[in-house]
PDB file of N, CA, C and O in Angstrom:
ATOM      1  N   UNK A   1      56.589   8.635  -8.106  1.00  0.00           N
ATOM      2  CA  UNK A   1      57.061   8.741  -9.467  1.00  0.00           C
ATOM      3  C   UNK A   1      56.024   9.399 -10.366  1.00  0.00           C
ATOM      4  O   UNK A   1      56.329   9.742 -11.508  1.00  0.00           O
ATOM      5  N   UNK A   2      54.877   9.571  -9.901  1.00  0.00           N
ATOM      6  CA  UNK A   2      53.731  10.349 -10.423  1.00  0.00           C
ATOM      7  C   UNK A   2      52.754   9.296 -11.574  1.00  0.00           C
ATOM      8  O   UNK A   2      51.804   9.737 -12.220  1.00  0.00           O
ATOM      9  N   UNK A   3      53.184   8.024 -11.628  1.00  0.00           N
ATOM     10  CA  UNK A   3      53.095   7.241 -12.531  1.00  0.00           C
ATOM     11  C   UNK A   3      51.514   6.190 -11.579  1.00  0.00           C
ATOM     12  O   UNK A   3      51.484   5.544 -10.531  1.00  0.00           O
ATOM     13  N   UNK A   4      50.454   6.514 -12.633  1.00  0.00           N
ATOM     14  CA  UNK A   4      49.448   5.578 -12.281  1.00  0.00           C
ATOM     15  C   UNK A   4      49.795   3.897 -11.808  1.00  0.00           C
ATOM     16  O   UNK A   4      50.487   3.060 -12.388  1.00  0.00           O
ATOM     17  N   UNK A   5      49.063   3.807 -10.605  1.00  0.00           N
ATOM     18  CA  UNK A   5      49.695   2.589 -10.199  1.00  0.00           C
ATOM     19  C   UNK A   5      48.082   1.777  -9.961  1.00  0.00           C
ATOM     20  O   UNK A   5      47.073   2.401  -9.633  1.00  0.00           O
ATOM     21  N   UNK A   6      48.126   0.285 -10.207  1.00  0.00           N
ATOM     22  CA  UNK A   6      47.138  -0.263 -10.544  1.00  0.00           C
ATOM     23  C   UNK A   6      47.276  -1.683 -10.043  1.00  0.00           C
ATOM     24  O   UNK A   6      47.750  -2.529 -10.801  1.00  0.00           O
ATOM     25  N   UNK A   7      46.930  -1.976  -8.932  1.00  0.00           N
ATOM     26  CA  UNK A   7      47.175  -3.566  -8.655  1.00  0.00           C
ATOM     27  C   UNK A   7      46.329  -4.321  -9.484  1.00  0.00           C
ATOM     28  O   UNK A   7      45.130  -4.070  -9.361  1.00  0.00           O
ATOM     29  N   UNK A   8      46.649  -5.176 -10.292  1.00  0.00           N
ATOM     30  CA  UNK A   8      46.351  -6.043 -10.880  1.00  0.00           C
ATOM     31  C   UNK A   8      45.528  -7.776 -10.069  1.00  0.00           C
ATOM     32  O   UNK A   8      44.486  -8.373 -10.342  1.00  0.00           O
ATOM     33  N   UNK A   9      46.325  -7.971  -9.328  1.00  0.00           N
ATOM     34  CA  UNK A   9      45.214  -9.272  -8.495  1.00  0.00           C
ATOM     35  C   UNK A   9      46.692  -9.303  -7.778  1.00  0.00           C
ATOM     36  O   UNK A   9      47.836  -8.977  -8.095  1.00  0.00           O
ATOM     37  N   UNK A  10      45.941  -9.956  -6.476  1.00  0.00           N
ATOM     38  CA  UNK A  10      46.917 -10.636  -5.089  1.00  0.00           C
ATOM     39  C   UNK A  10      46.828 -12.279  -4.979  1.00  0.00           C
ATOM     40  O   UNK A  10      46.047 -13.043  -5.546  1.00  0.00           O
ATOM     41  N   UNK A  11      47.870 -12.553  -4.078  1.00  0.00           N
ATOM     42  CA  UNK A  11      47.539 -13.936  -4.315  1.00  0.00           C
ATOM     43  C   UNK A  11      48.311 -14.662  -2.683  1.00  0.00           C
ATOM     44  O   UNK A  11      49.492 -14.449  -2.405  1.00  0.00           O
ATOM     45  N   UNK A  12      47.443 -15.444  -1.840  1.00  0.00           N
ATOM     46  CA  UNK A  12      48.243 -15.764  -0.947  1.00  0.00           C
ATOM     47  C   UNK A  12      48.939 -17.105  -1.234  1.00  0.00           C
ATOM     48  O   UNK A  12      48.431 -18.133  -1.681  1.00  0.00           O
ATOM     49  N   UNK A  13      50.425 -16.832  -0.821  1.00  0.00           N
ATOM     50  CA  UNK A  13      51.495 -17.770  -1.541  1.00  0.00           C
ATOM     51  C   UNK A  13      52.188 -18.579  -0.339  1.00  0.00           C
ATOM     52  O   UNK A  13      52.836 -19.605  -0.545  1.00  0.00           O
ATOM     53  N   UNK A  14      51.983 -17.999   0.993  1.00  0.00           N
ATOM     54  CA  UNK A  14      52.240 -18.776   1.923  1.00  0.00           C
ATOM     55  C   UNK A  14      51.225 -18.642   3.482  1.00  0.00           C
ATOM     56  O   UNK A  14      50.896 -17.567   3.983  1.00  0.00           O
ATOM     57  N   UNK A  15      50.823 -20.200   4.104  1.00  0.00           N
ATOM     58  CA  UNK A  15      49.880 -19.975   4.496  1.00  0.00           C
ATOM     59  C   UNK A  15      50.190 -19.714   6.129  1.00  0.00           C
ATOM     60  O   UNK A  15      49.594 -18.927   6.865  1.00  0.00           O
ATOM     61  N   UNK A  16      51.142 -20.481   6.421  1.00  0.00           N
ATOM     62  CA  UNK A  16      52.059 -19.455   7.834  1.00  0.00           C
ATOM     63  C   UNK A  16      53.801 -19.678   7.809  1.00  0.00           C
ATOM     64  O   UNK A  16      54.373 -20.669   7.355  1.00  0.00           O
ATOM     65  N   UNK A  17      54.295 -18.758   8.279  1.00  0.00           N
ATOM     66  CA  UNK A  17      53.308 -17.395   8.487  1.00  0.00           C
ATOM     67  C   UNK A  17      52.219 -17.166   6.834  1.00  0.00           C
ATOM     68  O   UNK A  17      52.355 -17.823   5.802  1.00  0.00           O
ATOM     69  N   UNK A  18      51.381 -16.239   7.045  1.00  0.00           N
ATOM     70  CA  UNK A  18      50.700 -15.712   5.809  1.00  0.00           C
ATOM     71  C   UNK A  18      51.292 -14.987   5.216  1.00  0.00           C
ATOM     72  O   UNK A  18      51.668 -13.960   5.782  1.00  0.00           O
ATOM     73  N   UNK A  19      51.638 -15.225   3.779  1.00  0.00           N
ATOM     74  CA  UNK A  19      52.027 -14.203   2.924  1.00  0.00           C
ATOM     75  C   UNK A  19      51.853 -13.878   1.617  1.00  0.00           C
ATOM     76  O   UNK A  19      52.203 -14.736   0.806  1.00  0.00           O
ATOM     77  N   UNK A  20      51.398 -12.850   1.199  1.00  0.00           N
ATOM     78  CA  UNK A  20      50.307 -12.045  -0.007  1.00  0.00           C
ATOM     79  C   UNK A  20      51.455 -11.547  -0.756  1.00  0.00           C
ATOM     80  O   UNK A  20      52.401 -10.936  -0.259  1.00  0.00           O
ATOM     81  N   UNK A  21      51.220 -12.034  -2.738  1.00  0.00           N
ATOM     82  CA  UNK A  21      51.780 -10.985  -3.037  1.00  0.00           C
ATOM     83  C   UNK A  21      50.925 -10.380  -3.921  1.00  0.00           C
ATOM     84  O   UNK A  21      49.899 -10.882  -4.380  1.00  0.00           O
ATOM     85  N   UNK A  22      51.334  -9.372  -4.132  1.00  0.00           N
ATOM     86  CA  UNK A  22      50.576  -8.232  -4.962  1.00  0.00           C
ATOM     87  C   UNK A  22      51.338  -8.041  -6.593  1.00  0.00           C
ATOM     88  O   UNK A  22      52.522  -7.920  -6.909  1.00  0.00           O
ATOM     89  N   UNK A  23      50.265  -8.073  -7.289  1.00  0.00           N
ATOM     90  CA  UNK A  23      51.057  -7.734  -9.127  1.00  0.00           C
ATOM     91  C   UNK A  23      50.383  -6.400  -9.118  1.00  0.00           C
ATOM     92  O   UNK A  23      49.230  -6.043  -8.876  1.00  0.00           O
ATOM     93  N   UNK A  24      51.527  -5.755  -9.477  1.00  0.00           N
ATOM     94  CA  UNK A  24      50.703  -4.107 -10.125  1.00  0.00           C
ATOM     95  C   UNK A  24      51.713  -3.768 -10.887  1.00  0.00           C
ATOM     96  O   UNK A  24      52.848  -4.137 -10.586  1.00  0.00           O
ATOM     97  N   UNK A  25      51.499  -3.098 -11.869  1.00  0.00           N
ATOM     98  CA  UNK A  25      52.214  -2.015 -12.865  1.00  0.00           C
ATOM     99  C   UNK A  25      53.382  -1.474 -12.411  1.00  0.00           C
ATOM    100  O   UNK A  25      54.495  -1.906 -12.712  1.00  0.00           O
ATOM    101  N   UNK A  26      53.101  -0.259 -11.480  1.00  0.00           N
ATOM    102  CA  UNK A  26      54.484  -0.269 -10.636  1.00  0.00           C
ATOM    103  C   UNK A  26      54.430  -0.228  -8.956  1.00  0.00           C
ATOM    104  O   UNK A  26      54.101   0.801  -8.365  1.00  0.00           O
ATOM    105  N   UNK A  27      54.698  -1.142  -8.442  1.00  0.00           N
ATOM    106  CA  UNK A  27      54.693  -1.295  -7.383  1.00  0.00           C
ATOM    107  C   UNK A  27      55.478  -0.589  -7.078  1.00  0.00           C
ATOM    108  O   UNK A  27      54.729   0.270  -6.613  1.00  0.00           O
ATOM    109  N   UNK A  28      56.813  -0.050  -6.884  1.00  0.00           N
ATOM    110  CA  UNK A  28      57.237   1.249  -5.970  1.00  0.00           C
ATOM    111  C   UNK A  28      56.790   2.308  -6.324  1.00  0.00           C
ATOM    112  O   UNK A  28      57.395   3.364  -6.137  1.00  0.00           O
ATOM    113  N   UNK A  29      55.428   2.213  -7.013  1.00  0.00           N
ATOM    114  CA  UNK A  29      54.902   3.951  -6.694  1.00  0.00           C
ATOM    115  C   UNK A  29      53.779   3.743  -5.643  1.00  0.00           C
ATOM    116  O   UNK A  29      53.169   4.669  -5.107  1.00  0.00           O
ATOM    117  N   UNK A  30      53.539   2.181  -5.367  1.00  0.00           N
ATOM    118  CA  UNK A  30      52.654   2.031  -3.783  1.00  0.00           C
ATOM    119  C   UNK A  30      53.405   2.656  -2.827  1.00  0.00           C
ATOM    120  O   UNK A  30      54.616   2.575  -2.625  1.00  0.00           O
ATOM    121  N   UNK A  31      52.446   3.374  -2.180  1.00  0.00           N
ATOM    122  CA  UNK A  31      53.052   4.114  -0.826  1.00  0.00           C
ATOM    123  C   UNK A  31      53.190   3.567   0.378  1.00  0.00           C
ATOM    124  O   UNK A  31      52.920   2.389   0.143  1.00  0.00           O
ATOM    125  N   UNK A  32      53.431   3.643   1.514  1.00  0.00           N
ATOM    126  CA  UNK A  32      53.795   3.235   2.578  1.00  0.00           C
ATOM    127  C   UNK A  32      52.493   3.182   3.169  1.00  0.00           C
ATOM    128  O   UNK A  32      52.393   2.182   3.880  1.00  0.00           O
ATOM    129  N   UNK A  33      51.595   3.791   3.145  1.00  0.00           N
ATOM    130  CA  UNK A  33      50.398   4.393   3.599  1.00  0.00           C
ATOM    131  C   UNK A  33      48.996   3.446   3.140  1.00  0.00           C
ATOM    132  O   UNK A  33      48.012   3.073   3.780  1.00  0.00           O
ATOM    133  N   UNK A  34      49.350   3.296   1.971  1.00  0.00           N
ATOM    134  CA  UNK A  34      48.549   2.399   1.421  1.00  0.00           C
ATOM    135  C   UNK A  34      48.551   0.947   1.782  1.00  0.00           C
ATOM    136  O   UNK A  34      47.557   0.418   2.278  1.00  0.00           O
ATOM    137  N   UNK A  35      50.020   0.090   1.455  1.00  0.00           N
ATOM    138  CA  UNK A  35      50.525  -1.183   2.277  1.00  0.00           C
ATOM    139  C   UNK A  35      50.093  -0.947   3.446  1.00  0.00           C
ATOM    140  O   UNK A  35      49.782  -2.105   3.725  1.00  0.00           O
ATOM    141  N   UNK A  36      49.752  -0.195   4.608  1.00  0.00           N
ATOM    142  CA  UNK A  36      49.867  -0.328   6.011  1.00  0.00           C
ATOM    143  C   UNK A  36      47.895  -0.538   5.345  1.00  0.00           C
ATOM    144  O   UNK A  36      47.330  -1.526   5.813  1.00  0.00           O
ATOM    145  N   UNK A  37      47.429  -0.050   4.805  1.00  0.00           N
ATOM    146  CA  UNK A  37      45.559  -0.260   4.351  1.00  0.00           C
ATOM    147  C   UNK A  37      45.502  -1.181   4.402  1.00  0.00           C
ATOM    148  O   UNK A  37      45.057  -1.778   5.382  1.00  0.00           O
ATOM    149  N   UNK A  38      45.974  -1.772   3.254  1.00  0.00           N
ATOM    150  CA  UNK A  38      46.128  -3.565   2.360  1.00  0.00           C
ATOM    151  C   UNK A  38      45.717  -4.462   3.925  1.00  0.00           C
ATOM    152  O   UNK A  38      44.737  -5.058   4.373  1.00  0.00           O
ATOM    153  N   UNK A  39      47.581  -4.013   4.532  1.00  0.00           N
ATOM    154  CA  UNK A  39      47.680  -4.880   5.199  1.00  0.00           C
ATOM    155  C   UNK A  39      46.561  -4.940   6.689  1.00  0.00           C
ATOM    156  O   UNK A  39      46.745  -5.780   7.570  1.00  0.00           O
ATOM    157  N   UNK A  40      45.713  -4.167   6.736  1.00  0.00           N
ATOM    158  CA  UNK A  40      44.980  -3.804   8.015  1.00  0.00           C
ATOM    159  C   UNK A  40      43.317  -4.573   7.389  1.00  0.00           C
ATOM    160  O   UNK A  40      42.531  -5.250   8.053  1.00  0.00           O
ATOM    161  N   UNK A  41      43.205  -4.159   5.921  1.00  0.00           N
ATOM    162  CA  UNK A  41      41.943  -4.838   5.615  1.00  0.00           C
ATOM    163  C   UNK A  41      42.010  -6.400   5.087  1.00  0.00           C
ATOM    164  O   UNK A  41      41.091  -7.203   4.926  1.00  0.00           O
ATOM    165  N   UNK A  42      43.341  -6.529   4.890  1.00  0.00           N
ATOM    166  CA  UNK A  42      43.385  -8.384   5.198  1.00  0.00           C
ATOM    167  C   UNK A  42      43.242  -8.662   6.590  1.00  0.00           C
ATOM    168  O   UNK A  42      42.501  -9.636   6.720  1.00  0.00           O
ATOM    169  N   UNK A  43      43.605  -8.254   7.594  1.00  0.00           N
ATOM    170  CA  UNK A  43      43.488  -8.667   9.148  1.00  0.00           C
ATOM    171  C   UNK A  43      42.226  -8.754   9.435  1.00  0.00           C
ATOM    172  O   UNK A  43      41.623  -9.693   9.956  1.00  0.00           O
ATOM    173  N   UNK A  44      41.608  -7.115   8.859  1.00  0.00           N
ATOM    174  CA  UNK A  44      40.415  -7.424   9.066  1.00  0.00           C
ATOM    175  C   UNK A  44      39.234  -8.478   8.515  1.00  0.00           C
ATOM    176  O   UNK A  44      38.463  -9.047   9.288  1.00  0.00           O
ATOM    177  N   UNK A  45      39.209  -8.667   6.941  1.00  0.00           N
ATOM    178  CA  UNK A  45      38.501  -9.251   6.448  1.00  0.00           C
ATOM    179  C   UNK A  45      38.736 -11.242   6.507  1.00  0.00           C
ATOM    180  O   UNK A  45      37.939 -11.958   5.901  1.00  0.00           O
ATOM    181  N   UNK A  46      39.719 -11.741   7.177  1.00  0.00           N
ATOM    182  CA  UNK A  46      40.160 -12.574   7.200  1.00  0.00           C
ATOM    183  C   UNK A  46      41.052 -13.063   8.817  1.00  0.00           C
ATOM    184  O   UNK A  46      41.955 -13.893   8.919  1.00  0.00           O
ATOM    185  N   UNK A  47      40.546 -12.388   9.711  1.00  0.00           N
ATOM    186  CA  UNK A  47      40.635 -12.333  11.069  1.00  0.00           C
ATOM    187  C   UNK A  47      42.550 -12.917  11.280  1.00  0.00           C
ATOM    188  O   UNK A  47      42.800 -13.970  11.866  1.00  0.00           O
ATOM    189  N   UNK A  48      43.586 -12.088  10.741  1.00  0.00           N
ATOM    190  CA  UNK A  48      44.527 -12.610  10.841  1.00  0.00           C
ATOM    191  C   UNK A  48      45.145 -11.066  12.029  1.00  0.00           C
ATOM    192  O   UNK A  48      46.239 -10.514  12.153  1.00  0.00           O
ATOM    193  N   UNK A  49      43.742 -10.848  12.709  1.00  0.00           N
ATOM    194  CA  UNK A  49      44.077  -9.769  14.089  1.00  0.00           C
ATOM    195  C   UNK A  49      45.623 -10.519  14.795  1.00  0.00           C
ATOM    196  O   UNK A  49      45.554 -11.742  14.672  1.00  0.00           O
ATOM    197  N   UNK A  50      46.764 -10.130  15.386  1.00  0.00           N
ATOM    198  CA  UNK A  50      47.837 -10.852  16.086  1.00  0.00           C
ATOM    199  C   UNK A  50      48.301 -11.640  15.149  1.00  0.00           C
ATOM    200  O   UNK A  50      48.574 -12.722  15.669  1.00  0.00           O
ATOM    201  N   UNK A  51      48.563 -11.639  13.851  1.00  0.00           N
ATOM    202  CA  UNK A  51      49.239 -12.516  13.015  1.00  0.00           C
ATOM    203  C   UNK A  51      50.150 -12.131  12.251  1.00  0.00           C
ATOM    204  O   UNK A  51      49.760 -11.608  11.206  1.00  0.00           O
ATOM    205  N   UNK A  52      51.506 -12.228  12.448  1.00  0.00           N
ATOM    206  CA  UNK A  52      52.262 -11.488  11.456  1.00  0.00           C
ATOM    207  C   UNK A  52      52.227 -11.872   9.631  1.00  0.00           C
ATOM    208  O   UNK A  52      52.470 -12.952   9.093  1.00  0.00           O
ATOM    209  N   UNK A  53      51.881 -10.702   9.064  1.00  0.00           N
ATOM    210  CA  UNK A  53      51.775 -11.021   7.753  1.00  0.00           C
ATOM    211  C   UNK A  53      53.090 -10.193   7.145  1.00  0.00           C
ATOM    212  O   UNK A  53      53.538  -9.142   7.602  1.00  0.00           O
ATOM    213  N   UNK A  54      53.561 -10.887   6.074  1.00  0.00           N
ATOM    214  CA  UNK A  54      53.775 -10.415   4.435  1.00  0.00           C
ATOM    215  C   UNK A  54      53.417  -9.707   3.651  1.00  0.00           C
ATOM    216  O   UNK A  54      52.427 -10.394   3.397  1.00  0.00           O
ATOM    217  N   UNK A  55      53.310  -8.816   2.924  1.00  0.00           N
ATOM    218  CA  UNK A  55      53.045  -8.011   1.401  1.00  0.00           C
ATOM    219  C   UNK A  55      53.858  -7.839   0.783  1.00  0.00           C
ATOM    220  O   UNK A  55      54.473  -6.787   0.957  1.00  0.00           O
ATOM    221  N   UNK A  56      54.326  -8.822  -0.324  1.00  0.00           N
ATOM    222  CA  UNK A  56      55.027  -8.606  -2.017  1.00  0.00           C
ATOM    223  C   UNK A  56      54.641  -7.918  -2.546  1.00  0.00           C
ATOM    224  O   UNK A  56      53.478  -8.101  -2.906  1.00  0.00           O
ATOM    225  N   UNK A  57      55.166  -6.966  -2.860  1.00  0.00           N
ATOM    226  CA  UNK A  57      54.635  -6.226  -4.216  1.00  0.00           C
ATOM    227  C   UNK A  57      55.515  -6.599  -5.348  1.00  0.00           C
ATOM    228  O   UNK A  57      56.741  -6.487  -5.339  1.00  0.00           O
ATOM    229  N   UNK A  58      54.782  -7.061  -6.342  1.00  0.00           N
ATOM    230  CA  UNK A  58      55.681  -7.035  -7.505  1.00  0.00           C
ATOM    231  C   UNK A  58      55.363  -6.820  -9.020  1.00  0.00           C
ATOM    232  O   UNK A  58      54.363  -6.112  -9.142  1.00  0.00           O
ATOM    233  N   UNK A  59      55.662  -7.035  -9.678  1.00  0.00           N
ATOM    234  CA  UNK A  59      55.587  -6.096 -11.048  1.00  0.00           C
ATOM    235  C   UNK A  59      55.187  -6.914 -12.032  1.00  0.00           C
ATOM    236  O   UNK A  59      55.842  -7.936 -12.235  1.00  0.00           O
ATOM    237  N   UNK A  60      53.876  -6.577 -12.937  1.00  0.00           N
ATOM    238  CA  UNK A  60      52.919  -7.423 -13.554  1.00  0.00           C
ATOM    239  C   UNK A  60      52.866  -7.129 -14.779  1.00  0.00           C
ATOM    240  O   UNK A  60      52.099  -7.735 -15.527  1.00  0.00           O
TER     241      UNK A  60
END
């Protein structure tokens, strides 16, 4: 949408499965590309390697 997009803070809302949501400005101008980041540097930073996760995006 060409529209600056800005996550605002995440928050994990369920603990299993795990699931994160995200507040930003406009979340459908997050890309597909980016969510697949998010979701690879929570695995990483929080060893949820083999764990199916969640990402909400929603609007803040």
């Amino acid at each position: 949408s060409g529209a600056f997009v800005k996550i605002k803070y995440a928050t994990q809302v369920r603990a299993a499965p795990p699931v994160f949501v995200f507040f930003a400005n406009h979340p459908d101008g997050i890309r597909e590309s980016y969510r697949r980041y998010l979701e690879g540097a929570l695995r990483e930073a929080f060893g949820f390697e083999g764990v199916p996760l969640t990402l909400v995006f929603k609007e803040k």
